[in-house]
C-alpha positions in Angstrom: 17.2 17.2 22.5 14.3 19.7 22.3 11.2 17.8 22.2 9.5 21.0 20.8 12.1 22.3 18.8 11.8 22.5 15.1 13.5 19.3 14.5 11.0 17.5 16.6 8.0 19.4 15.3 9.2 18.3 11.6 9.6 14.5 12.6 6.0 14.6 14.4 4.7 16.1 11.5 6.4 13.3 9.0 4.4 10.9 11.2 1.1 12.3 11.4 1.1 13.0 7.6 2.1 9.5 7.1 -0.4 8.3 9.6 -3.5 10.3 7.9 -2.3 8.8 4.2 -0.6 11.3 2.8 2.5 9.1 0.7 5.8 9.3 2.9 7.8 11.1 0.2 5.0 13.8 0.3 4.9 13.9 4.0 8.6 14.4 4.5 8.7 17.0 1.8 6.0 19.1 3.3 7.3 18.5 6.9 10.9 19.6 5.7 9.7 23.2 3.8 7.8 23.0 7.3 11.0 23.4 9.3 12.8 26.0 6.6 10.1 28.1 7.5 9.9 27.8 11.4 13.8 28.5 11.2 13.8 31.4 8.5 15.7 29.7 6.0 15.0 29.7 2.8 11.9 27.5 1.7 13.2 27.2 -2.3 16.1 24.8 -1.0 13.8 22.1 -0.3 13.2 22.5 -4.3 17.0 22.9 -4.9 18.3 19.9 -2.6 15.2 18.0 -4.8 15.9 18.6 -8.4 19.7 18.1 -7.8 19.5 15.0 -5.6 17.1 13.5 -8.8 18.7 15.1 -11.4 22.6 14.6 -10.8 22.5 11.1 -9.4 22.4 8.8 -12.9 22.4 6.0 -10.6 18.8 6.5 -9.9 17.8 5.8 -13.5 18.5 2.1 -12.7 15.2 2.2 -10.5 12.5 3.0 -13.2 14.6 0.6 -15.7 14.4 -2.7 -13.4 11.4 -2.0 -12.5 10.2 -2.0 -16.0 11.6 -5.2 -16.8 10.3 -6.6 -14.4 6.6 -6.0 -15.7 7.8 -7.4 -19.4 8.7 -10.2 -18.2 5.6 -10.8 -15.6 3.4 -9.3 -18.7 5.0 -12.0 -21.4 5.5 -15.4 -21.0 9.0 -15.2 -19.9 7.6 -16.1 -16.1 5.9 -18.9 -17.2 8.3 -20.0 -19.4 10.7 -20.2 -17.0 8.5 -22.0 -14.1 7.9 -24.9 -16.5 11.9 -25.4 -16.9 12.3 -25.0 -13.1 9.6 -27.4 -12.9 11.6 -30.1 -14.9 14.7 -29.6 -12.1 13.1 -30.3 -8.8 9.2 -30.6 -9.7 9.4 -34.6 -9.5 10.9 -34.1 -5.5 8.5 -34.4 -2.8 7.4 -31.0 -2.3 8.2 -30.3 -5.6 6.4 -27.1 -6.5 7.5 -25.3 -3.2 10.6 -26.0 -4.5 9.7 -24.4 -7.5 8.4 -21.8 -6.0 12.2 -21.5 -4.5 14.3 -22.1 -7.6 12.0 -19.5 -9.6 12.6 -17.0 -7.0 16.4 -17.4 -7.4 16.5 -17.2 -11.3 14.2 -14.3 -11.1 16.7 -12.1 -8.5 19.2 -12.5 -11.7 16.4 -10.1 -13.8 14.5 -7.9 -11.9 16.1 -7.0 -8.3 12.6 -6.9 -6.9 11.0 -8.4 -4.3 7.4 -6.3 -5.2 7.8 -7.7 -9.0 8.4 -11.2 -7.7 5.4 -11.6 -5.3 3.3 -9.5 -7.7 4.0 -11.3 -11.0 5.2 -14.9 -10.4 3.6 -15.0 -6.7 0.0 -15.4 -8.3 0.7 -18.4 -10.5 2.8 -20.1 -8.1 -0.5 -19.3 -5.6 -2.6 -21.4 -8.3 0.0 -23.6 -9.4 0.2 -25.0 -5.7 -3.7 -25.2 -4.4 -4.8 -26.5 -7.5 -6.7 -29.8 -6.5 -5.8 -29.0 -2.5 -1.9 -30.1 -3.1 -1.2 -27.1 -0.1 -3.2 -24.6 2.0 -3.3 -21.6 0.3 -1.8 -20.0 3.3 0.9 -22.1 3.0 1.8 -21.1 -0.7 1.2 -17.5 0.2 3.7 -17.6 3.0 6.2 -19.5 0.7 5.8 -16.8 -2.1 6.5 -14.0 0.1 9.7 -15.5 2.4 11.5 -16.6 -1.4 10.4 -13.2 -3.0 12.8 -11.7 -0.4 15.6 -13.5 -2.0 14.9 -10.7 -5.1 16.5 -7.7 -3.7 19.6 -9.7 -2.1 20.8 -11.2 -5.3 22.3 -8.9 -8.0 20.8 -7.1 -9.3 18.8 -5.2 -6.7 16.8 -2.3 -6.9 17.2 -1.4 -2.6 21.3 -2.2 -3.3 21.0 0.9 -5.9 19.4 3.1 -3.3 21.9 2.2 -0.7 24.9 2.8 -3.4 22.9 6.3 -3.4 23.3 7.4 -0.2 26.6 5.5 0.9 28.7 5.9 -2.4 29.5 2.5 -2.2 30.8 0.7 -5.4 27.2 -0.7 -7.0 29.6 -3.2 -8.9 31.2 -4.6 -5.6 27.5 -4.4 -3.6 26.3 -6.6 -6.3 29.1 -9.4 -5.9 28.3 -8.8 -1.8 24.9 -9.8 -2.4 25.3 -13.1 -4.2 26.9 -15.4 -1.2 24.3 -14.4 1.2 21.0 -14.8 -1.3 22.5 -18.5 -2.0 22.9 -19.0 1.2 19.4 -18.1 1.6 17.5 -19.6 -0.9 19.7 -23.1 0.6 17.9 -22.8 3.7 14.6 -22.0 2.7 14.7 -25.4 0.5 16.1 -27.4 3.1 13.0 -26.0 5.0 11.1 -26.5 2.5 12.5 -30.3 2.2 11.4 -30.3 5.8 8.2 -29.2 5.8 7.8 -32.1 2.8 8.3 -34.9 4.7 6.3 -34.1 7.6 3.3 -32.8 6.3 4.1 -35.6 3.4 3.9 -33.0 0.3 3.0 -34.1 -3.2 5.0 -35.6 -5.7 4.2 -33.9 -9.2 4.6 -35.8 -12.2 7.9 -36.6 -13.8 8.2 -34.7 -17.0 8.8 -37.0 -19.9 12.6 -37.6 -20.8 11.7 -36.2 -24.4 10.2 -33.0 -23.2 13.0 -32.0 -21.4 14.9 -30.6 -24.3 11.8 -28.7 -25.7 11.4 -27.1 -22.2 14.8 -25.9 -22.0 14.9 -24.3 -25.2 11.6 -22.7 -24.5 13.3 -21.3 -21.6 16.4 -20.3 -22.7 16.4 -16.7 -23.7 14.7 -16.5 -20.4 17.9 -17.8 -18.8 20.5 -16.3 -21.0 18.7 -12.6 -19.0 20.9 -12.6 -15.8 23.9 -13.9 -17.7 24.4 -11.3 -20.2 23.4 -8.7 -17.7 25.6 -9.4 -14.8 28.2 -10.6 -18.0 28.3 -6.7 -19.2 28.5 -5.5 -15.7 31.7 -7.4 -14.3 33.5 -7.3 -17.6 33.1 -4.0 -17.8 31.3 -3.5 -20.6 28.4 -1.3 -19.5 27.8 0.3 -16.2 24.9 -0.9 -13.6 22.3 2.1 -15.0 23.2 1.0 -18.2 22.5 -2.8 -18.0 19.5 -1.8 -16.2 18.4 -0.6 -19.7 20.0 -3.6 -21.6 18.2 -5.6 -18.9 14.6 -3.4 -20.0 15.6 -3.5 -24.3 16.3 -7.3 -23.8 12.8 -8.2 -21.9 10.9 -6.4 -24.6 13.1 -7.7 -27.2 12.5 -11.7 -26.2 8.7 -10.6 -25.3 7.7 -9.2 -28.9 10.1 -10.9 -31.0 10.8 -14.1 -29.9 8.0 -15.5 -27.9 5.9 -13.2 -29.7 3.6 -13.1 -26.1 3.3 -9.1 -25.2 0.2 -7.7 -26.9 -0.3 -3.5 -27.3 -2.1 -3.5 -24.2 -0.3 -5.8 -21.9 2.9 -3.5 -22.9 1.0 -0.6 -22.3 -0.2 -1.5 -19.0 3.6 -2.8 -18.2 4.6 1.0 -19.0 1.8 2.3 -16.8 2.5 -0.2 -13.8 6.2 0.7 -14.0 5.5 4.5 -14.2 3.4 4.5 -11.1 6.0 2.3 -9.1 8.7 4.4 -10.4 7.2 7.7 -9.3 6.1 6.5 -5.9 10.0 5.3 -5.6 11.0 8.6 -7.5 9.0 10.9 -4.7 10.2 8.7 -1.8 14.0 9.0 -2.7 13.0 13.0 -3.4 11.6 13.4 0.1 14.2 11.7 1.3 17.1 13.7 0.0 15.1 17.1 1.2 14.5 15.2 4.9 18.4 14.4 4.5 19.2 18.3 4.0 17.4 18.7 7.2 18.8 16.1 9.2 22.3 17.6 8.2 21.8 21.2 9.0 20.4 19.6 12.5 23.8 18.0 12.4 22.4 14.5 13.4 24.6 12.1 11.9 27.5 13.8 14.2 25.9 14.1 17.2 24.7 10.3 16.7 27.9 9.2 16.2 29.5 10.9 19.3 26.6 9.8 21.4 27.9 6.2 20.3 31.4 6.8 20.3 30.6 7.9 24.2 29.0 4.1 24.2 32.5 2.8 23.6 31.0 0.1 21.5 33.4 -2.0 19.2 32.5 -3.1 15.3 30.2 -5.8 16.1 28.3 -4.3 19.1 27.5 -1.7 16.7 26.6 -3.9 13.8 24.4 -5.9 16.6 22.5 -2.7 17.4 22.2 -1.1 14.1 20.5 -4.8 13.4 18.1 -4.9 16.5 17.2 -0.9 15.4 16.3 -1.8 11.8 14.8 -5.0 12.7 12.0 -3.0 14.9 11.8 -0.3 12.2 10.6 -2.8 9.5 8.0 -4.0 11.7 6.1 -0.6 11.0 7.8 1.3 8.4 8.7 0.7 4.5 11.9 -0.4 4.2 13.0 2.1 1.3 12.1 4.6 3.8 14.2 3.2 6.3 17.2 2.9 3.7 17.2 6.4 2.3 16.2 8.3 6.1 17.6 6.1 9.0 20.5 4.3 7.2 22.2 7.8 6.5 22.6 8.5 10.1 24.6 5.5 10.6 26.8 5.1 7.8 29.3 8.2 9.7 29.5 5.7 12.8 30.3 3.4 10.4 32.8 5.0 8.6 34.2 6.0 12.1 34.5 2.2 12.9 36.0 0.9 9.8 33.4 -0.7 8.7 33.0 -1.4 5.6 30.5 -0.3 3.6 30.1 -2.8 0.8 29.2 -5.5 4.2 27.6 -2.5 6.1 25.1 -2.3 3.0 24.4 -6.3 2.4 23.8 -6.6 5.9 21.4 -3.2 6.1 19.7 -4.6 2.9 19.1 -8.0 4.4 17.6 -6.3 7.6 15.0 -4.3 5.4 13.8 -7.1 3.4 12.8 -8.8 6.5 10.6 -6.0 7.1 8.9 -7.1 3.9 7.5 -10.2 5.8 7.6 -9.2 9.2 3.8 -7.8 10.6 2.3 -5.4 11.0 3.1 -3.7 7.6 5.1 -6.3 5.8 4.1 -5.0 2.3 5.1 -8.9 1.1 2.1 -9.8 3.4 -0.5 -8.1 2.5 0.1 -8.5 -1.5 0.2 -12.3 -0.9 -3.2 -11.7 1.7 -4.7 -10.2 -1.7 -3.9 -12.9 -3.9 -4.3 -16.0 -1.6 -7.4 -14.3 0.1 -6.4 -16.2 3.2 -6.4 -14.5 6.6 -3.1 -13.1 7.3 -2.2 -14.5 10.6 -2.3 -17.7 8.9 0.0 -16.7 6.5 2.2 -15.6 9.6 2.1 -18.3 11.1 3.4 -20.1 7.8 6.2 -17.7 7.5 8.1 -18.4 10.5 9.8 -21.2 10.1 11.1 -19.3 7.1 12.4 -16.3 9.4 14.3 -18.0 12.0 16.0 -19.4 9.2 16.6 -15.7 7.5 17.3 -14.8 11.1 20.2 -17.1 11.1 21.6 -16.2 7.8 21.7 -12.0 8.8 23.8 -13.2 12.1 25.9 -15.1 9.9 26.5 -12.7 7.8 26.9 -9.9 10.6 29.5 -12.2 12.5 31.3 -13.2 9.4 32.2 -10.3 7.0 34.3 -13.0 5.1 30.8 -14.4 3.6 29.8 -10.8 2.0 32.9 -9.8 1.1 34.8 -13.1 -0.3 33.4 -12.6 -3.9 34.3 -8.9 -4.2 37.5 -9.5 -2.8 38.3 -11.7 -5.2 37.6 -9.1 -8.0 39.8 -6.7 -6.8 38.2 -5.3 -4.2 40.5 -3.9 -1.7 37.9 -2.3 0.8 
């Protein structure tokens, strides 16, 4: 490789424009025309490979849609509505609101497919919720609301499973079903952790909630719960497609928001429209700069000359699984993980392909590897939004967190050594592979 060539000038230049705070869809855009120009080519395809990447892929209208859901519901009472009914499951167990804290997490992956939302919306009542009166260290409830945020994005539906499906032209349907075994395997072990942590550090026990109340609590809840049901429903039946559940999923959070609970004032709505425009343009410009960097990285001819440089390796299915976990594991360290999924993930998925790999595990297991990014330092983005709200220092919430990783540790090698785990449910749709 030329260490001065074009290519190498337009990845140094990615980095430095990164590093001096211009956004990383920004960076790689100006970086790519960057490299069109040093090799003559025509600068207006950066525009072209832009506007037809956005424009012809309906699958990317599933990102803004999510994402505004997500703020209805965080802007409502929906959230809270549904912590009090999680509450009445496991709040009277020692340890009880961490447990909430878990449980929530795991209803809320059925809504919003974001792990940003999560922390953001339900992290800072779950924050009060559990350091009211000193029940735990805020660092503590911090660390908790990050690790169960991740379970967001693994569980259908998920926003960074939509992306994948974008650059891999996987099935989203049968990505979605890969997702579910390994998020319940997940959210398993962080309450058996969670259990743990109760009996040694000898947790609260909340207050029972009155037999009677029960009933008036679940019915408060309800339309809350009846979300994921009718939006996974419609997508397995057949009824709509992902993109277009993502709308049911946005009509039905406003619907239950004004109508029913009668919660979402003019300007809580208008700031969830604002919110979700701004985190659907800095997603919008990310996947744009990625699909102009992608143009790039395929006239360079990368993904080929990867994959015979690994094919020269000799390496077999799961050596290559192994490495493509310890790469992206190091990557989310210091960079965003839709970043990694739309720029580094492409280069592998040929290999991949060359391997018989499939994709639909190839994805879960890719997914699960960036959402550990989300809590690993130094730029786990789960970290610092949960060092804003707790306002404890942030090593303390590290040091919090790691029980919590080894455990989501375990679950990517299981689900790297066991394909069976991801792709059981889809197989039992139909999915042939």
């Amino acid at each position: 490789m030329n260490f001065f060539g074009p290519f190498a000038i337009t990845v140094y230049g990615i980095t430095a424009l990164a590093m001096l705070g211009l956004p990383i869809g920004l960076s790689m855009i100006v970086a790519s025309v960057g490299y069109l120009w040093m090799t003559g080519m025509d600068m207006g395809s950066a525009a072209e490979q832009f506007l037809n990447g956005m424009y012809s892929n309906y699958i990317i209208l599933a990102v803004p849609l999510f994402v505004f859901a997500a703020e209805i519901m965080n802007s409502g009472s929906m959230t809270e509505r549904l912590l009090r009914f999680c509450n009445v499951l496991v709040g009277h167990l020692r340890g009880g609101l961490a447990q909430v804290n878990v449980l929530q997490s795991l209803i809320f992956a059925g809504m919003s497919g974001s792990a940003i939302a999560d922390a953001a919306g339900s992290g800072r009542m779950m924050q009060n919720m559990m350091t009211r009166d000193n029940r735990y260290t805020p660092s503590y409830a911090a660390a908790l609301t990050a690790v169960t945020a991740v379970i967001g994005p693994i569980l259908p539906p998920s926003i960074p499973l939509v992306v994948y499906a974008l650059v891999s032209d996987a099935s989203i349907g049968y990505l979605f079903m890969a997702g579910v075994v390994p998020g319940l395997l997940m959210t398993a072990m962080q309450m058996a952790q969670v259990g743990w942590d109760a009996r040694r550090h000898n947790f609260p026990i909340e207050e029972r909630v009155p037999l009677r109340e029960i009933p008036r609590v679940t019915w408060a809840a309800f339309p809350t719960l009846l979300m994921p049901v009718i939006l996974l429903g419609c997508i397995y039946s057949g009824v709509t497609t992902p993109t277009e559940a993502a709308a049911l999923a946005a009509a039905y959070a406003v619907l239950v928001s004004v109508v029913i609970y009668r919660s979402l004032t003019w300007r809580e709505g208008y700031n969830a429209v604002l919110i979700s425009a701004k985190t659907s343009a800095s997603i919008g410009m990310m996947i744009g700069g990625a699909l102009v960097f992608n143009y790039v990285v395929t006239i360079e001819n990368i993904p080929e000359t990867l994959r015979a440089l690994l094919q020269g390796w000799d390496l077999t299915p799961l050596q290559f699984l192994l490495l493509v976990n310890v790469i992206l594991l190091v990557l989310g360290c210091v960079l965003e993980g839709t970043a990694v999924l739309l720029i580094i993930v492409p280069v592998f998925i040929p290999t991949a392909v060359a391997l018989d790999i499939d994709l639909v595990h190839f994805g879960v297991v890719v997914v699960v590897n960036i959402m550990l990014g989300l809590v690993t330092p130094p730029y786990g983005l789960l970290l610092f939004i949960m060092t804003n709200i707790s306002g404890s220092p942030m090593k303390d919430i590290i040091r919090d967190c790691l029980p919590f990783l080894g455990w989501m540790v375990l679950c990517l090698a299981l689900i790297t050594l066991f394909p069976d785990l991801v792709l059981w449910l889809p197989r039992l749709a139909g999915y042939a592979g």
